[in-house]
C-alpha positions as CSV (number, residue, x, y, z in Angstrom):
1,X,-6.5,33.3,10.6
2,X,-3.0,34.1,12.2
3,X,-4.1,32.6,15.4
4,X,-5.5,29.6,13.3
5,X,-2.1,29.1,11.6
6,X,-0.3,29.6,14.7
7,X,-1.8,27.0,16.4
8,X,-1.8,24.4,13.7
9,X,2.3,25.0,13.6
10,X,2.4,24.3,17.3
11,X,0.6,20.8,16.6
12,X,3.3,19.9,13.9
13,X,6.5,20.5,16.4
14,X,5.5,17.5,18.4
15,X,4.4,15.0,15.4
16,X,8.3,16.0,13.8
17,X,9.2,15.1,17.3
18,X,7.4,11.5,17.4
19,X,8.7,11.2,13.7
20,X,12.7,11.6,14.6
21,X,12.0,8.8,17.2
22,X,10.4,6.4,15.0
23,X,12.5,7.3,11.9
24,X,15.6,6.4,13.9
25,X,14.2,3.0,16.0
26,X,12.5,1.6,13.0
27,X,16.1,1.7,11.2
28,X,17.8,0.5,14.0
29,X,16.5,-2.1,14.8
30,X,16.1,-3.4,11.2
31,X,19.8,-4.7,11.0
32,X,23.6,-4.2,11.9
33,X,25.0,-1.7,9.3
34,X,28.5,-3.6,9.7
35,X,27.1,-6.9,9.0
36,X,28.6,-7.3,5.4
37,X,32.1,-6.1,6.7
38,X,32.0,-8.2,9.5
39,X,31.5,-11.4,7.3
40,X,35.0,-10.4,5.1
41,X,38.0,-12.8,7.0
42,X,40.4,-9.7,6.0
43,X,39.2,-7.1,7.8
44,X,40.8,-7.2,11.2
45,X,39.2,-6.7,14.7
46,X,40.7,-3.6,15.2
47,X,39.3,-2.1,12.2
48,X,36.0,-3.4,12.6
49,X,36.3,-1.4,16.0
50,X,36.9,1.7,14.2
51,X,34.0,1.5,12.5
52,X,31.7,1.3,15.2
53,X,33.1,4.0,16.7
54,X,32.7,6.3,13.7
55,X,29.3,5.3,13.1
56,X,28.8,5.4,16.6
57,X,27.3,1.7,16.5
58,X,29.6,1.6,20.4
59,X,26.6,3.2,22.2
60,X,23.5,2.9,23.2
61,X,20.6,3.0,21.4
62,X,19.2,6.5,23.6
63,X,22.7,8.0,23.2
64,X,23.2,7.5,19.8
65,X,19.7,9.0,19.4
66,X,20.6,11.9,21.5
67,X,24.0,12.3,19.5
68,X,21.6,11.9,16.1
69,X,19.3,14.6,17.0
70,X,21.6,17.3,19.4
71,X,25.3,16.5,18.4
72,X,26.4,15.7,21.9
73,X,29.9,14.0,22.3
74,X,30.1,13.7,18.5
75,X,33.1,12.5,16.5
76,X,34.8,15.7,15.8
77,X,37.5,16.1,12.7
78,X,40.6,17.1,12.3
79,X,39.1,21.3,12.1
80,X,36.8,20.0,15.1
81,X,34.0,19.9,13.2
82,X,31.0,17.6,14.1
83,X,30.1,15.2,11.9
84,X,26.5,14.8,13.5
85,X,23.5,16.9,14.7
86,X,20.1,17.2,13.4
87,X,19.9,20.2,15.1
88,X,23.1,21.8,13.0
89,X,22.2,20.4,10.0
90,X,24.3,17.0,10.2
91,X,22.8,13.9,9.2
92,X,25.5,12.0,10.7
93,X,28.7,9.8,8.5
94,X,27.8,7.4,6.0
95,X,29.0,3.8,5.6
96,X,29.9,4.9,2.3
97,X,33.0,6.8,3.3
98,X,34.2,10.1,4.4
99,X,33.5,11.4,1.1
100,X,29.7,10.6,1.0
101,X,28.2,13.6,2.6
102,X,24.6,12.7,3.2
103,X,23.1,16.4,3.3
104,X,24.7,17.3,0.4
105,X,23.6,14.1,-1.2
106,X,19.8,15.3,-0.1
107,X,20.0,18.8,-0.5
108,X,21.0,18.1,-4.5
109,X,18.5,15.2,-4.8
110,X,15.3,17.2,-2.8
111,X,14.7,19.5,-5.7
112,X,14.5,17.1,-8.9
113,X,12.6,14.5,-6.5
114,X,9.9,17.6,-5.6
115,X,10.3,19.2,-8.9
116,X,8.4,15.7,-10.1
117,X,5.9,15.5,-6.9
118,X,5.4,18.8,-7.6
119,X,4.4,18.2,-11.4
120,X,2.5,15.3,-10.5
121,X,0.4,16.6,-7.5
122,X,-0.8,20.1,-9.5
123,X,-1.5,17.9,-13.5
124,X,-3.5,15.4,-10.9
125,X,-5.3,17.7,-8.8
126,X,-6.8,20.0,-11.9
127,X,-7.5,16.5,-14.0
128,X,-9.5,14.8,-11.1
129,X,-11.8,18.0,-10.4
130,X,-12.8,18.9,-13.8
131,X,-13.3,15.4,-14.4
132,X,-15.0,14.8,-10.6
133,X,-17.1,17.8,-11.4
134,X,-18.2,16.7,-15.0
135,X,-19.0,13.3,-14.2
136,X,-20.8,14.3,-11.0
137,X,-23.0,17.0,-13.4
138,X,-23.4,14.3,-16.4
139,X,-24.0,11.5,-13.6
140,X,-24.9,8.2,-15.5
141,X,-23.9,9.6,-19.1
142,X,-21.6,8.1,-21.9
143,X,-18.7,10.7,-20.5
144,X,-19.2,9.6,-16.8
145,X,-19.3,6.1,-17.6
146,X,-15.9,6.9,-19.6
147,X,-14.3,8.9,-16.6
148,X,-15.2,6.4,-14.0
149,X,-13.3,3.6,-16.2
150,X,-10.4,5.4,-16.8
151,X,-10.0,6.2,-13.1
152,X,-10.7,2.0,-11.9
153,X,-8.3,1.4,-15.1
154,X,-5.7,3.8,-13.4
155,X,-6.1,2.4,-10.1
156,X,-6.3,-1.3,-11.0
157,X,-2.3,-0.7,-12.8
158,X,0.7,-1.1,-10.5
159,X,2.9,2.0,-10.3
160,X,6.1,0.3,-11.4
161,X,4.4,-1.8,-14.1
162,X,2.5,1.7,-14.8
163,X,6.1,3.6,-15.6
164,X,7.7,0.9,-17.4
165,X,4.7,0.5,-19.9
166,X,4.6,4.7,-20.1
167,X,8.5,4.6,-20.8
168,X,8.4,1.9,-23.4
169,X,5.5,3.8,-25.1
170,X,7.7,6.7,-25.3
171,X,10.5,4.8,-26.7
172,X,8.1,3.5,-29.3
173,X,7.0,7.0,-30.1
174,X,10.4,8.5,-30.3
175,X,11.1,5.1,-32.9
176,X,8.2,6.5,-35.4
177,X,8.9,9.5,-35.0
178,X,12.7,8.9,-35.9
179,X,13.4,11.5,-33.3
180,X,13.2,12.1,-29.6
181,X,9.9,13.8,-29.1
182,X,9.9,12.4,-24.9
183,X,13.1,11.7,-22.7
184,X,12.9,8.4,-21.3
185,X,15.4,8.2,-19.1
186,X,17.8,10.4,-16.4
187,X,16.2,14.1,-14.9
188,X,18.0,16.4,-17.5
189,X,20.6,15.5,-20.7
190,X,24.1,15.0,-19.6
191,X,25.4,17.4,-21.8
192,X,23.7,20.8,-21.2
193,X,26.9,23.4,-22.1
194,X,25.7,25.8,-24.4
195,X,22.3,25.5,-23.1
196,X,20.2,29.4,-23.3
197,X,17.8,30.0,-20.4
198,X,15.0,28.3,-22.9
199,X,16.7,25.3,-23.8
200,X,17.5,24.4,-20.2
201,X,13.8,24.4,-19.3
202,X,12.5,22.2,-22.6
203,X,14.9,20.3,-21.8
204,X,13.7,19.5,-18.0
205,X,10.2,19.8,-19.3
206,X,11.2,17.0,-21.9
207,X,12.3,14.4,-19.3
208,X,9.5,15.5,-17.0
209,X,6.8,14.7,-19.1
210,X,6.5,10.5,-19.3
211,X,7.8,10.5,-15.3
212,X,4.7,12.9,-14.5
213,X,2.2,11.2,-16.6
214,X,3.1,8.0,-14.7
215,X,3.1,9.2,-11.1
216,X,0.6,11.9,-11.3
217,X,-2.4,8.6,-12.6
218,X,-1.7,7.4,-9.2
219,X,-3.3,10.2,-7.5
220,X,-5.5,11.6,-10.5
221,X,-7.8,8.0,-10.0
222,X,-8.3,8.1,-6.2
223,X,-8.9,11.7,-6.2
224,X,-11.8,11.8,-9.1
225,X,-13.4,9.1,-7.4
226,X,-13.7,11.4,-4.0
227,X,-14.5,14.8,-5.9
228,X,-17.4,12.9,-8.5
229,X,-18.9,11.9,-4.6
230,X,-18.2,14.9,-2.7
231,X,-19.8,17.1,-5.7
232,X,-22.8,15.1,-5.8
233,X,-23.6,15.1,-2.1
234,X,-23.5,18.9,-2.7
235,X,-25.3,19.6,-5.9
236,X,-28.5,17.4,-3.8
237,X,-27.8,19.4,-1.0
238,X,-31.2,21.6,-0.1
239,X,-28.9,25.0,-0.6
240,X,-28.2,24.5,-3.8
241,X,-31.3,23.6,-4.7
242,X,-32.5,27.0,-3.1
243,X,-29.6,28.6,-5.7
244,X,-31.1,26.6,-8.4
245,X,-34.9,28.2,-7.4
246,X,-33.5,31.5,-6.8
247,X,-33.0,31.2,-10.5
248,X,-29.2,31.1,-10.8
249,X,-27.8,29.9,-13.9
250,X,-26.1,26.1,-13.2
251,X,-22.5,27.0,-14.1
252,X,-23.0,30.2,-11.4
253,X,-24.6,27.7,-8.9
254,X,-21.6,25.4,-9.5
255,X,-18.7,27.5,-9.5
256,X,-19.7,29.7,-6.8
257,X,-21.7,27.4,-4.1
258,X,-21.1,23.8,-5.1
259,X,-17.5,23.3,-5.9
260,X,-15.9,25.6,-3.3
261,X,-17.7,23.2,-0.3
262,X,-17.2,19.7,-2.7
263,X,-13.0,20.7,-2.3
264,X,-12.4,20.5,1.3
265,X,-13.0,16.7,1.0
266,X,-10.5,16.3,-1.7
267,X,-7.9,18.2,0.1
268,X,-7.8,16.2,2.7
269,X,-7.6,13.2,0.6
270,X,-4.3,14.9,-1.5
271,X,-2.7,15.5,1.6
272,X,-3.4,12.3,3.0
273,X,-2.1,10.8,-0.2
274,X,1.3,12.6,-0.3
275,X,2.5,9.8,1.4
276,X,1.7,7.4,-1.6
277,X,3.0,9.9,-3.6
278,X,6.4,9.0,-2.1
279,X,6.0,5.6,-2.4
280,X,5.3,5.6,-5.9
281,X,8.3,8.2,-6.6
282,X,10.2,5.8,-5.2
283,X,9.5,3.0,-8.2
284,X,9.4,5.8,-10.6
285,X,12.5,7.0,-10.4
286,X,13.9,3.9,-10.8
287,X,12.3,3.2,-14.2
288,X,13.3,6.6,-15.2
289,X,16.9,6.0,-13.9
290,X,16.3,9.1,-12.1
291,X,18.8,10.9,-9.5
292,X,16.5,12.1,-6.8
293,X,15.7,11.1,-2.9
294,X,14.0,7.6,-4.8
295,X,16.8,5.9,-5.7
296,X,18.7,7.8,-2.9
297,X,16.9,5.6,-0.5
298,X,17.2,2.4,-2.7
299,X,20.6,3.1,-2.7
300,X,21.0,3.5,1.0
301,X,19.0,0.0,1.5
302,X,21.4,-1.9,-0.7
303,X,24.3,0.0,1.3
304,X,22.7,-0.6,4.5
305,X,23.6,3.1,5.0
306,X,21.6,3.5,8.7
307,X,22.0,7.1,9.0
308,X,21.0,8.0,5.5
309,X,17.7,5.7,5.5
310,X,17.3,8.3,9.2
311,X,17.4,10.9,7.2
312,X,15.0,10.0,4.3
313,X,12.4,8.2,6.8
314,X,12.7,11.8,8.5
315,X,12.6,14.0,5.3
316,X,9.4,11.6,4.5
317,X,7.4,12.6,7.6
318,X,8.4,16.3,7.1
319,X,6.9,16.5,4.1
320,X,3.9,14.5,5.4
321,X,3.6,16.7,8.2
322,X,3.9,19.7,6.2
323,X,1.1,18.3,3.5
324,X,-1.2,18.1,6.6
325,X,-0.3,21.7,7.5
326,X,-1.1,23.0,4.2
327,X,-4.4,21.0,4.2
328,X,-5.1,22.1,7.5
329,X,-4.6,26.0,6.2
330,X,-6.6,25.3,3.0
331,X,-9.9,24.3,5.3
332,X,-9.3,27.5,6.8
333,X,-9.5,29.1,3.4
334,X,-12.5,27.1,2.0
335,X,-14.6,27.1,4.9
336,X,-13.7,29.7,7.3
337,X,-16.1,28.1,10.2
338,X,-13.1,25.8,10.8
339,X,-10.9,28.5,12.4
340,X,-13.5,29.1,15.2
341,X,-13.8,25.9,16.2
């Protein structure tokens, strides 16, 4: 297993590679990050100038990638500090200002934007296989003809218009109620002094809830679909059969020899799907008015901020990469033929 592991690693270090080089062409060459500034008739020549040397827009496109990545011939500060470098851990200045520190801005955002993926990825992947295995052992009863609509029905909805209509249902309940059962909006209450160790996790679990619900439907419907197919091709399969004559009782022959071979289809769906999984964090935590990497990169669109969009394309295919890994581990785990191949 080490030298399994070992190996898959080695395969990421070139795809984080290909993904630095794409993250940073497909931003620049989708529009001049000055282009607002250099429409304003006040701004002067010389200051336009200045800009484009602190955002090292005076370059070449190879050197400013080289600069991006390694911090060669950076801008240096006042302390001679660089204020670029992948490599150090310096996402590079922000059109925003000197005082917009773009790792800090990520580092503070990455843990309520995975805190929700998170959420999402774990309520979705236990709802789709109990309900893939029960509607794959009921085949064509009232309970799979009821799971198989709500997963089309989850499908058929548009993330966005899918969060809205889960945030205005919690608005509604909270109005019967007369009382604020659900959070509908922001990652945590703005006033949390006083909070006990207790209070500070109902109250994350409290505006986690409706944003969960919302994303994690996205990934719950594809994924049934594939574990209700993948555990029916193995519950025909002559080997369970063989379990079955053996006289095995079903939910042995299920949990033990069926459902451990029906998962390593699935996991290379979820891993696959991370990447939608962004996407639709993306619209969620706009309707939930959410802080996180989301409406970081909205916000970095709007602002044209080119090194900040860099670093969230980048972060992106990290944790793409990284899904992959994991999946690539798990098939290890589930079926340990892989390894020697």
């Amino acid at each position: 297993m080490l030298v399994y592991t070992v190996r898959r690693v080695l395969v990421a270090i070139p795809l984080l590679f290909l993904a630095s080089v794409l993250a940073f062409v497909l931003v620049d060459v989708s529009g001049d990050p000055l282009s607002d500034m250099r429409m304003e008739p006040d701004i002067t020549e010389a200051a336009i100038e200045a800009e484009e040397g602190r955002l090292y827009l005076d370059r070449s496109m190879p050197e400013r990638y080289i600069t991006w990545v390694t911090g060669y011939d950076c801008n240096r500060d006042a302390d001679g500090a660089c204020d670029i470098g992948l490599l150090r851990g310096e996402f590079g200045p922000s059109v925003r200002g000197l005082g917009f520190d773009i790792g800090e801005q990520i580092t503070t955002r990455l843990f309520t934007t995975l805190r929700l993926i998170s959420a999402a990825v774990v309520v979705a992947l236990g709802l789709a296989i109990l309900a893939g295995v029960v509607s794959a052992v009921k085949q064509y009863s009232k309970i799979d003809y009821t799971l198989t609509f709500i997963g089309f029905l989850a499908l058929a909805m548009p993330t966005f218009w899918l969060g809205a209509l889960i945030r205005q249902s919690g608005v509604w309940v909270n109005e019967q109620a007369g009382t604020q059962l659900f959070a509908t909006i922001h990652a945590r209450s703005s006033d949390t002094r006083g909070f006990t160790g207790w209070e500070h996790f109902n109250d994350i679990l409290a505006h986690l809830t409706l944003p969960t619900i919302a994303l994690m439907l996205t990934g719950y419907a594809a994924w049934s679909r594939y574990q209700r197919t993948s555990m029916l091709e193995v519950l025909n399969s002559d080997y369970v059969r063989l379990a079955r004559a053996k006289g095995l009782r079903n939910h042995v022959v299920i949990r033990r020899h069926a459902l451990r071979t029906a998962l390593i289809p699935l996991t290379t769906v979820a891993a696959i799907s991370i990447a939608a999984l962004l996407d639709g964090v993306v619209l969620i935590e706009v309707v939930f008015q959410w802080r996180g990497l989301g409406t970081f990169f909205v916000d970095s669109i709007n602002e044209r901020d080119s090194f900040a969009l860099m670093a969230w394309l980048l972060l992106s295919g990290t944790i793409v990469i990284a899904a992959n890994l994991i999946a690539d581990l798990l098939y290890g785990v589930l079926d340990p033929r892989i390894r020697y191949d």
